[in-house]
C-alpha positions in Angstrom: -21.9 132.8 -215.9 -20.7 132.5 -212.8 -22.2 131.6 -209.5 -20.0 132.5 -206.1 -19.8 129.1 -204.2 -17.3 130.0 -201.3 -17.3 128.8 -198.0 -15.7 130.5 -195.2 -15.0 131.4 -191.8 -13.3 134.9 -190.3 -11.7 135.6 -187.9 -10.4 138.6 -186.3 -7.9 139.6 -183.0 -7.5 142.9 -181.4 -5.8 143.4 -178.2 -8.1 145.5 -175.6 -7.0 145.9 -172.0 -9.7 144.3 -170.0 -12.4 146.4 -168.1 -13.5 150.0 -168.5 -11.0 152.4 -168.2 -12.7 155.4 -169.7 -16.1 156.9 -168.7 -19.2 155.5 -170.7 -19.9 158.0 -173.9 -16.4 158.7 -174.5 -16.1 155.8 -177.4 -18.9 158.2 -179.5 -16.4 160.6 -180.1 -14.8 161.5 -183.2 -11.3 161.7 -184.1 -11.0 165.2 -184.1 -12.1 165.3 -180.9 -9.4 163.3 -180.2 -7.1 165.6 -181.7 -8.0 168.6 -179.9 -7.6 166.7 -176.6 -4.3 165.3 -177.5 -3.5 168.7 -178.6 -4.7 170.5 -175.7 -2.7 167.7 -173.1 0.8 168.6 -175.0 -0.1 172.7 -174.9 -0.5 171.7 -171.0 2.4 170.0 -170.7 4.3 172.9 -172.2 3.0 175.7 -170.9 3.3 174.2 -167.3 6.9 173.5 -167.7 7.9 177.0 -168.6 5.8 178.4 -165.8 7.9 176.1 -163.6 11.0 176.6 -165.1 10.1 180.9 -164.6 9.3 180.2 -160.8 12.5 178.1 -160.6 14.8 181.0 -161.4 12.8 183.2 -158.9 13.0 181.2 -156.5 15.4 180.5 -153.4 18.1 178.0 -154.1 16.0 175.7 -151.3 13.2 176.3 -153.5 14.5 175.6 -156.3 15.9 172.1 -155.3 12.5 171.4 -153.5 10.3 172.3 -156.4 11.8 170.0 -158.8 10.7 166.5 -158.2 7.0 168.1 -157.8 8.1 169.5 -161.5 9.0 166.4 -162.8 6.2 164.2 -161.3 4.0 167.2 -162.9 5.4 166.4 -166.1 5.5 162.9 -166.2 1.6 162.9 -165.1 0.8 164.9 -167.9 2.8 162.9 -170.8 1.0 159.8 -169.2 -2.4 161.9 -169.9 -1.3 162.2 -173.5 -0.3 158.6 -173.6 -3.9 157.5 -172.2 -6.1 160.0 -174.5 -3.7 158.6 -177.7 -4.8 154.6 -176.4 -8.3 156.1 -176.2 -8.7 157.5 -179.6 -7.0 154.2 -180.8 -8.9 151.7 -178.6 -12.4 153.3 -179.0 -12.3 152.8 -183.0 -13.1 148.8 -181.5 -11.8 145.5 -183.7 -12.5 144.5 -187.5 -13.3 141.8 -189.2 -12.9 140.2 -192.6 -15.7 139.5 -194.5 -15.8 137.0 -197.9 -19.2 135.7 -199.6 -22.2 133.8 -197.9 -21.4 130.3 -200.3 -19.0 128.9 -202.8 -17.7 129.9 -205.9 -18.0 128.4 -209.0 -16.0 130.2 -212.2 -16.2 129.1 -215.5 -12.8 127.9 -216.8 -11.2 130.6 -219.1 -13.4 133.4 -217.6 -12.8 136.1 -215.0 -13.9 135.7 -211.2 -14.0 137.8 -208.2 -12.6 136.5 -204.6 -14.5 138.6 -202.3 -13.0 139.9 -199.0 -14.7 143.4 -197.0 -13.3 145.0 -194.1 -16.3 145.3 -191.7 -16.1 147.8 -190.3 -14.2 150.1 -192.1 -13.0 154.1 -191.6 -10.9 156.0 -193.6 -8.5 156.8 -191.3 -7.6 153.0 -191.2 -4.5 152.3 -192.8 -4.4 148.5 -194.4 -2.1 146.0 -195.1 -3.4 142.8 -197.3 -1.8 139.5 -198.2 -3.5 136.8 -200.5 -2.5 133.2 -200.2 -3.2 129.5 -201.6 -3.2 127.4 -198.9 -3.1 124.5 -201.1 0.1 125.6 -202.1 0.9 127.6 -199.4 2.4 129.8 -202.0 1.7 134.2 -201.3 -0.6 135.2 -204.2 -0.5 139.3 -203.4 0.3 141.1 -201.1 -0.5 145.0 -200.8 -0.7 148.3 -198.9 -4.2 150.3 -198.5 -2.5 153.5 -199.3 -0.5 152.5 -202.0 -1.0 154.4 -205.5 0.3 152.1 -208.2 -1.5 148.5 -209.0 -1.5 145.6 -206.6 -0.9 142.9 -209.3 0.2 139.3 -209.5 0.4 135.9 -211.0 1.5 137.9 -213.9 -0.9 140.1 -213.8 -3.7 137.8 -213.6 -4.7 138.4 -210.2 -4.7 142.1 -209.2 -6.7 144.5 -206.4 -9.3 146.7 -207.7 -7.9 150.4 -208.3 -9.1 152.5 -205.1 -11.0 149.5 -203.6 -8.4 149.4 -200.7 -8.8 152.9 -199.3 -12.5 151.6 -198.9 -11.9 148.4 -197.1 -13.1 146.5 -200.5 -9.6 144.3 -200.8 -11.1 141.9 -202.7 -9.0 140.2 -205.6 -10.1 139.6 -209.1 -8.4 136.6 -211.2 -8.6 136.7 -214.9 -8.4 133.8 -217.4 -9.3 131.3 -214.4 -7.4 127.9 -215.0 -7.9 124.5 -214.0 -5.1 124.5 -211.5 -6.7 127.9 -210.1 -9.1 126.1 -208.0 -8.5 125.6 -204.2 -8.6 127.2 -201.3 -7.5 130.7 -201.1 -6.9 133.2 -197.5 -7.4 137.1 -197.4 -5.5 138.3 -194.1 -5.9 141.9 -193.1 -3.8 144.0 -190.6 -4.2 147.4 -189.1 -2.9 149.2 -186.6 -2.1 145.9 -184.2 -5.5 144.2 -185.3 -5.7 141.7 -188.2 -8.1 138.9 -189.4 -8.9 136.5 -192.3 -11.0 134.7 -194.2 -10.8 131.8 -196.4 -12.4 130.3 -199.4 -12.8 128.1 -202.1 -12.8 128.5 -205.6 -13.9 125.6 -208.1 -13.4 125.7 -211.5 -16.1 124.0 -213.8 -16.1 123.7 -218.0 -19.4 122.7 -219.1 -19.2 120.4 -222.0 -20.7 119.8 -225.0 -24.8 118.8 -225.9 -24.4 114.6 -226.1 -24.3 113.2 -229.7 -26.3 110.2 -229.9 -26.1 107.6 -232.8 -27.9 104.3 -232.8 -26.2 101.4 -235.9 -27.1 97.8 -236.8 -24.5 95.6 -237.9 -24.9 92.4 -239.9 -25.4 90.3 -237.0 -28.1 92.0 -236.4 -26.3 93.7 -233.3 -27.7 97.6 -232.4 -25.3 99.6 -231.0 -26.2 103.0 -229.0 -23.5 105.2 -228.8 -23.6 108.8 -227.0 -20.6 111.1 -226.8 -20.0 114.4 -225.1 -16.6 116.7 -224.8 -15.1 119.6 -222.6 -16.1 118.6 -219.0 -14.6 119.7 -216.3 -14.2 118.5 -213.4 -15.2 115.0 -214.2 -19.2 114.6 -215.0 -21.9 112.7 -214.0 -24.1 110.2 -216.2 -27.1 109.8 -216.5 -28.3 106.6 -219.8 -31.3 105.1 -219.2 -33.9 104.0 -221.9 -37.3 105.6 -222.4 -39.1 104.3 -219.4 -36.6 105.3 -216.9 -34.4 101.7 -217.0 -30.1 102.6 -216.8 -28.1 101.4 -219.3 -25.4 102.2 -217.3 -24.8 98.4 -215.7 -25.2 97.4 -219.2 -22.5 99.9 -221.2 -18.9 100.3 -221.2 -18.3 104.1 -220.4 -15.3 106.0 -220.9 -13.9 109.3 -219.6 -10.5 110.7 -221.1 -9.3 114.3 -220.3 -7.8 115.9 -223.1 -4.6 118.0 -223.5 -6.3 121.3 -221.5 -7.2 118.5 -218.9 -10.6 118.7 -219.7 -13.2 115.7 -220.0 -14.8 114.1 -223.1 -17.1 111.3 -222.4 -18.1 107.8 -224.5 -20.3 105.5 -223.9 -21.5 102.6 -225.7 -24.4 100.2 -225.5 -24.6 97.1 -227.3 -27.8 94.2 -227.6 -28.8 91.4 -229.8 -32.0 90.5 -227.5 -34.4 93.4 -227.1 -33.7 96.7 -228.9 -35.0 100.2 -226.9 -36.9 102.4 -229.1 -35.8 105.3 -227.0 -32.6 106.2 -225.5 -31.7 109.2 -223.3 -28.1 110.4 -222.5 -27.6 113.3 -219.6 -24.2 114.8 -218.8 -24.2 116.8 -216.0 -21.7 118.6 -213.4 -22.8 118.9 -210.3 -21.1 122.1 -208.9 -22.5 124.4 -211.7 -25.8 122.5 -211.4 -25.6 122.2 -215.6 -26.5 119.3 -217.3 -26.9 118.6 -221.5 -29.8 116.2 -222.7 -30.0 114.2 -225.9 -32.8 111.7 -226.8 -32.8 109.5 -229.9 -35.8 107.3 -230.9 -34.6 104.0 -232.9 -37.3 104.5 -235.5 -35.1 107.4 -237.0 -31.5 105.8 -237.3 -33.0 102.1 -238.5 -36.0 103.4 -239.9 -35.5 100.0 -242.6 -33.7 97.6 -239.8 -35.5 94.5 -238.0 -35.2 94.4 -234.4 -37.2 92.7 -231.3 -38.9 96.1 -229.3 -38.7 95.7 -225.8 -41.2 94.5 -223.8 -41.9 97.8 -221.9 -41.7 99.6 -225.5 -44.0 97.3 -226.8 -46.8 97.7 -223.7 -46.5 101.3 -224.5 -47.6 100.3 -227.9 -50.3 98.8 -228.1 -51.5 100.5 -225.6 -52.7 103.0 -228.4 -54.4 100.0 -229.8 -57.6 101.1 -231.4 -61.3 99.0 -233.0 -61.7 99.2 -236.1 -64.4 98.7 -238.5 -64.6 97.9 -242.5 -66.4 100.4 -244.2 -68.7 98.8 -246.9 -68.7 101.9 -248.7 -65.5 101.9 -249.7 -64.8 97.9 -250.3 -64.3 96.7 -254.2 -67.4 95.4 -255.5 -65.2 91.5 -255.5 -64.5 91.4 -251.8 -66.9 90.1 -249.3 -67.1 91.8 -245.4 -67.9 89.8 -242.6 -71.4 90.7 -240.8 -69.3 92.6 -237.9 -67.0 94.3 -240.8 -63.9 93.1 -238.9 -62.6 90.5 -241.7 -62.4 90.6 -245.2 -61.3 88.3 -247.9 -61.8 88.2 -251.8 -64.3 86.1 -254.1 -64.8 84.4 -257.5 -68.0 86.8 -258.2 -68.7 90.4 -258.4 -71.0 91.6 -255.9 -73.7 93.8 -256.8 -73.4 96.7 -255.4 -74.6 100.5 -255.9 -72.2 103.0 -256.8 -70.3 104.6 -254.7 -67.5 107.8 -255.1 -65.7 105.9 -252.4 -65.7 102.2 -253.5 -62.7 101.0 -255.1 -62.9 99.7 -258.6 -59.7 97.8 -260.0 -57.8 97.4 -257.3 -59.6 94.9 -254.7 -59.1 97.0 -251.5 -61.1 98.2 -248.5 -60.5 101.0 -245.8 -61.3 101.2 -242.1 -64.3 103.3 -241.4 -63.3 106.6 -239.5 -59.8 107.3 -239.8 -57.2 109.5 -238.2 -55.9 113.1 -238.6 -53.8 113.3 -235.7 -52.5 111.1 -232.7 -51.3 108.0 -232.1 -52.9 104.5 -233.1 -51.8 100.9 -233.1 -54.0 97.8 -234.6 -53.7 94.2 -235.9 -54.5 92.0 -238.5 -54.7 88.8 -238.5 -52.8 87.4 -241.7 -52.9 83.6 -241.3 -51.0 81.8 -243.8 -52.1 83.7 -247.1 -49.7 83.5 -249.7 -50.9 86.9 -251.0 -52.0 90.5 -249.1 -51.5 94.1 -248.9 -52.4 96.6 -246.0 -51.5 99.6 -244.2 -52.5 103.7 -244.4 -54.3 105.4 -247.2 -55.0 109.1 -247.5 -57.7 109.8 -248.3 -57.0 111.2 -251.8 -56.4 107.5 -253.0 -57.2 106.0 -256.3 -60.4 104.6 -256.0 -61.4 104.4 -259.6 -57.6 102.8 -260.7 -54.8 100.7 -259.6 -53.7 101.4 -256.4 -50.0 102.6 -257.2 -48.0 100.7 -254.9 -45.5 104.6 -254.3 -46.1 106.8 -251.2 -46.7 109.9 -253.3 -50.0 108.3 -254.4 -51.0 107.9 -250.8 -50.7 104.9 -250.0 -48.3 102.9 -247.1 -48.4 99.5 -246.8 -46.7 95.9 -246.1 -47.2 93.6 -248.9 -46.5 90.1 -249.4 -46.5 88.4 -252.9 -46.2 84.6 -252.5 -43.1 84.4 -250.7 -41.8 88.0 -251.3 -42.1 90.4 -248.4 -42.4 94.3 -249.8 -42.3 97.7 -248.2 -44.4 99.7 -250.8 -41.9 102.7 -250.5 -40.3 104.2 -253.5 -38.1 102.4 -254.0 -39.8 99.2 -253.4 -37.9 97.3 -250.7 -37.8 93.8 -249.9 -38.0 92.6 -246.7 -35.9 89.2 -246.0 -37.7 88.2 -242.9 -36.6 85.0 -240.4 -40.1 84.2 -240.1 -43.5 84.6 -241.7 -45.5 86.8 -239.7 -48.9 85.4 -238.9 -50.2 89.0 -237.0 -49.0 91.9 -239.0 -49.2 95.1 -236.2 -49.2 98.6 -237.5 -48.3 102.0 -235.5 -49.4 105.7 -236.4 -47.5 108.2 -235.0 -49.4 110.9 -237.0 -47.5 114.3 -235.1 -44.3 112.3 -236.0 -44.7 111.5 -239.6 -44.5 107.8 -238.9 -46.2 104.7 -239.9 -44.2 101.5 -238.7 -44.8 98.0 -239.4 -44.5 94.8 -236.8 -44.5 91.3 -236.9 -47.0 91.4 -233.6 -46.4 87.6 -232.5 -42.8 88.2 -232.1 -42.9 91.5 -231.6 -40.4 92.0 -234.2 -40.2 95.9 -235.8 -40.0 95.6 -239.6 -40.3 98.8 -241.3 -41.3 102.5 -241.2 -42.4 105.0 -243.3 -41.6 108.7 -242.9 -43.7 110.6 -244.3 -45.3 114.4 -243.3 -49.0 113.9 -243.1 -51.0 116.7 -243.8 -54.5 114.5 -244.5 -56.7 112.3 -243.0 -55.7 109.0 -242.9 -57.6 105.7 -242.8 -56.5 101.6 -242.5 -56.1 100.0 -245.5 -56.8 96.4 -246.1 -56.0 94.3 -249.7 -56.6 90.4 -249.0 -55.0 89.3 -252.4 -56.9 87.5 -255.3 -59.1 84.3 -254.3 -57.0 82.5 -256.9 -59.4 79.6 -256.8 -59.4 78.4 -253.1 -55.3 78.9 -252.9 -56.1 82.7 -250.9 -59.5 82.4 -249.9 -58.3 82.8 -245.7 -59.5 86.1 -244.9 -57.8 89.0 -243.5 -59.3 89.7 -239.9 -58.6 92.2 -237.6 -57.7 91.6 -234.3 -59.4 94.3 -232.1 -59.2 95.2 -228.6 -61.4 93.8 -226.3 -63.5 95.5 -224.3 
């Protein structure tokens, strides 16, 4: 979960004496080398001074007093040689440095992290002394010997060395329970025998919130409100609102960003229009540090399935640009209805046309359907009602009544827009009547067959006014009733309005 973000910089001191001052090869060898040579300079310096002490006694008293500075300067020479060979073996082990990771750290707030810190290079015969500190605080977090056999612990235990890590120049720390206040920038200093160096680093502390919920409501005025919400940020997020095409919403909403009681972040924002509505709607949280971010999309369509709203104008380019040509299939047309030459209008009669028999044709119900039809994809077209007092059209299944009354429920496959003198009707079960603000001269419908949805539009004003869920598992074609000719009062035909060429 977490990713080690740290930047840092190291560095170390040592305190050489400047030059050579020991023959080249002699910084290969190994400490007990050293040993033996310190060991052998001490024998020396023994040895010698009880030889001279022996020759002292047996010699004149001239002697004696003439011997002895040459005894001392013999002795002092030879300590000095110790000295030297004890720098060496001290001096050739060369300076250290304190290593921590190649990039920030990013822990998860309520999780455990590791602040890294290596001695480089390390031998075991190096003896270390360690101090952790906040430098935002300035405050010593830990501070610990290499050699030391208990726990190195702190911060109540929350922060603590790794158990024999030390003795092998690991002196990194690990902190448990990470909390918000844990983030900063923290030191690892290192000391050994006159050397030292340190490191710093910073850790960030990230929650990563919850998915956004998205909810889209109409009020009576007609207003449509988007809403999205997201909790548990931390540190505060970006946002990302924008509409289906790519437009923000953000100049448009009022956004709000309250940290809770654990001082983490839950987000609101709200969008509100009475002009045109987005069909679409996508709300991004992110956080930047842990490169995270939560998506939610919401589609109008299925929170105000029933509501009437003006699409926008981008939303409603993207619509018809599915528009399709469509053609009346004779075939299928009631026996009272009469097709236009081109089979692109339709519109009923005072006499039965003869006409052969046909599994297709409807019989009672005076009804036509689009040649073709669909079984997947998605398909827009208009008809052209006029100012009939009287029609009916939509989607039919295929499995529709043909030799009865078209039953006006979805379950007998059948979707459609229906207006009875001055009664607008979605045929859905219930029936539901639409109050519209204006009569709709261009009646535009939408398949979204993958979707399960067949939506309804007042095309002139490019109003939505209803849509039909409904999980299609058939073919489907257009569906076209023009109303009885009710001597001369209906006789306008329906016509549909396809796309040119």
């Amino acid at each position: 979960m977490f990713k080690s973000l740290f930047s840092m910089s190291a560095v170390g001191f040592f305190r050489p004496p400047s030059g050579r001052l020991y023959p080249s090869g002699v910084s290969s060898w190994s400490n007990h080398v050293w040993e033996v040579l310190a060991v052998g300079v001490i024998a020396a310096s023994v040895i010698s001074w009880i030889a001279y002490r022996q020759r002292r006694l047996d010699s004149p008293g001239s002697a004696r007093r003439i011997s002895l500075p040459a005894e001392l300067l013999l002795q002092v020479t030879i300590l000095a040689g110790a000295v030297f060979a004890s720098y060496l073996n001290g001096s050739q082990r060369g300076p250290f440095t304190v290593k921590g990771p190649d990039s920030l750290t990013v822990a998860h707030l309520g999780e455990d992290v590791v602040l890294s810190c290596l001695v480089v290079p390390f031998t075991q015969d190096m003896k270390l002394w360690v101090e952790w500190k906040d430098l935002d605080t300035r405050a010593t977090i830990l501070m610990c010997e290499s050699d030391r056999t208990e726990p190195c612990q702190a911060l109540g235990g929350r922060a603590h060395l790794f158990v024999g890590q030390p003795a092998a120049g690991n002196v990194s720390i690990g902190l448990r329970g990470v909390k918000e206040s844990d983030a900063g920038t923290y030191r690892c200093t290192v000391s050994s025998v006159g050397q030292f160096s340190h490191v710093d680093m910073e850790l960030a502390v990230v929650a990563f919130g919850t998915k956004p919920g998205l909810s889209i409501t109409q009020s009576d005025e007609n207003v449509v409100a988007y809403a999205c919400q997201s909790e548990g940020w931390y540190p505060e997020p970006g946002i990302t609102w924008k509409d289906g095409f790519g437009n923000s919403l953000v100049p448009l909403s009022t956004i709000t960003k309250v940290r809770d009681e654990q001082g983490l972040y839950n987000v609101d924002i709200q969008y509100r229009t009475t002009d045109s509505v987005s069909s679409t709607v996508i709300c991004i949280i992110y956080n930047k540090l842990g490169n995270v971010k939560e998506m939610s999309t919401a589609h109008v369509i299925d929170f105000l399935p029933h509501a009437q709203f003006r699409v926008s104008e981008a939303e409603w380019s993207r619509i018809r640009s599915f528009q399709v040509s469509l053609t009346l299939d004779p075939d299928t047309a009631n026996p009272w209805l009469i097709l236009s030459d081109g089979g692109t209008s339709v519109s009923d009669s005072n006499e039965r046309q003869h006409l052969p028999e046909n599994p297709k044709r409807f019989l009672v119900s005076h009804c036509v359907l689009a040649s073709g039809g669909f079984a997947a994809g998605k398909h827009y077209w208009e008809t052209e009602v006029g100012h009939k007092d009287t029609w009916d059209l939509g989607l039919a299944s295929e499995t529709v009544s043909r030799k009865g009354k078209v039953k006006g429920v979805p379950g007998a496959g059948h979707w459609s827009l229906s207006l009875s003198k001055t009664e607008y009707q979605a045929v859905d079960s219930p029936p539901r009547a639409l109050p519209l603000g204006q009569n709709p001269t261009v009646v535009g419908v939408y398949l979204n067959y993958e979707r399960g949805q067949v939506s309804f539009f007042d095309a002139g004003g490019q109003l939505h006014l209803y849509t039909f869920a409904v999980n299609f598992t058939k073919r489907l074609y257009p569906f076209f009733c023009p109303g009885l000719h009710n001597w001369q009062k209906n006789a306008e035909p329906l016509h549909l309005r396809n796309r040119k060429p």
